[in-house]
N, C-alpha and C positions, 0 to 999 in steps of 0.2 A: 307482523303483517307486512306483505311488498306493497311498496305506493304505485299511484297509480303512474304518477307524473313526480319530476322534481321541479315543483317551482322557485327556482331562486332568486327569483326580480320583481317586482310590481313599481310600478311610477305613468305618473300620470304628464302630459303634456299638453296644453291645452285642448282639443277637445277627442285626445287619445289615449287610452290604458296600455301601458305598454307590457307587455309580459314576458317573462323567459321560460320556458317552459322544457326540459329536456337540452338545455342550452339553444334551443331558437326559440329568435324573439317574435312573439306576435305582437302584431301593432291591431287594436281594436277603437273603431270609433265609440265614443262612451254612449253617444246617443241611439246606439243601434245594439248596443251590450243593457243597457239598464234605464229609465225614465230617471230612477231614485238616484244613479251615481251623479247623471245627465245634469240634475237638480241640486246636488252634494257642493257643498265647499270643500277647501282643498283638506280642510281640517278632518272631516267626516270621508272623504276620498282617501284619505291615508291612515284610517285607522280599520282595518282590513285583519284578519287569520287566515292563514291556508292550512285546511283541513290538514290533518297530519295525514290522512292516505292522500294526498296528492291531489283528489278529485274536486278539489273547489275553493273560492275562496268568498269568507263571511266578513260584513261589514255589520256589527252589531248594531251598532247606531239608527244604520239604516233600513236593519231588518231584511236585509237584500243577502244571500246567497247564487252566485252565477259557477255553474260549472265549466272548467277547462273544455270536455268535451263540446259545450256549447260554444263557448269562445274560441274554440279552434273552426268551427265554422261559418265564423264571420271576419275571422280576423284577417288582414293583411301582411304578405310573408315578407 
């Protein structure tokens, strides 16, 4: 199966998900990506999967999935 995206980064800084996606980084504000991550400690903000096709990444904990192509539309470049 081809992915969709290569995500090779996630991290958080305070009140932004920072992404690499393709090797550019988006910068999203977490309160406009999620209420659940918004609300998360740093603990539950970092325990995260990215879909093995590329299209998203799952925070089990949180019950929350957000897609790249969503967060490419909010994100700042």
């Amino acid at each position: 199966m081809d992915k969709a995206y290569n995500i090779s980064d996630i991290s958080f800084d305070k009140e932004f998900m920072i992404v690499r996606v393709d090797n550019i980084l988006l910068k999203i504000r977490i309160n406009e990506a999620s209420v659940k991550l918004a609300k998360a400690n740093d603990a539950e903000r970092h325990d995260f999967k990215i879909s093995p096709s590329g299209y998203g990444i799952h925070w089990n904990g949180l019950d929350e999935d957000l897609s790249i192509n969503g967060l490419m539309k909010i994100a700042k470049y």
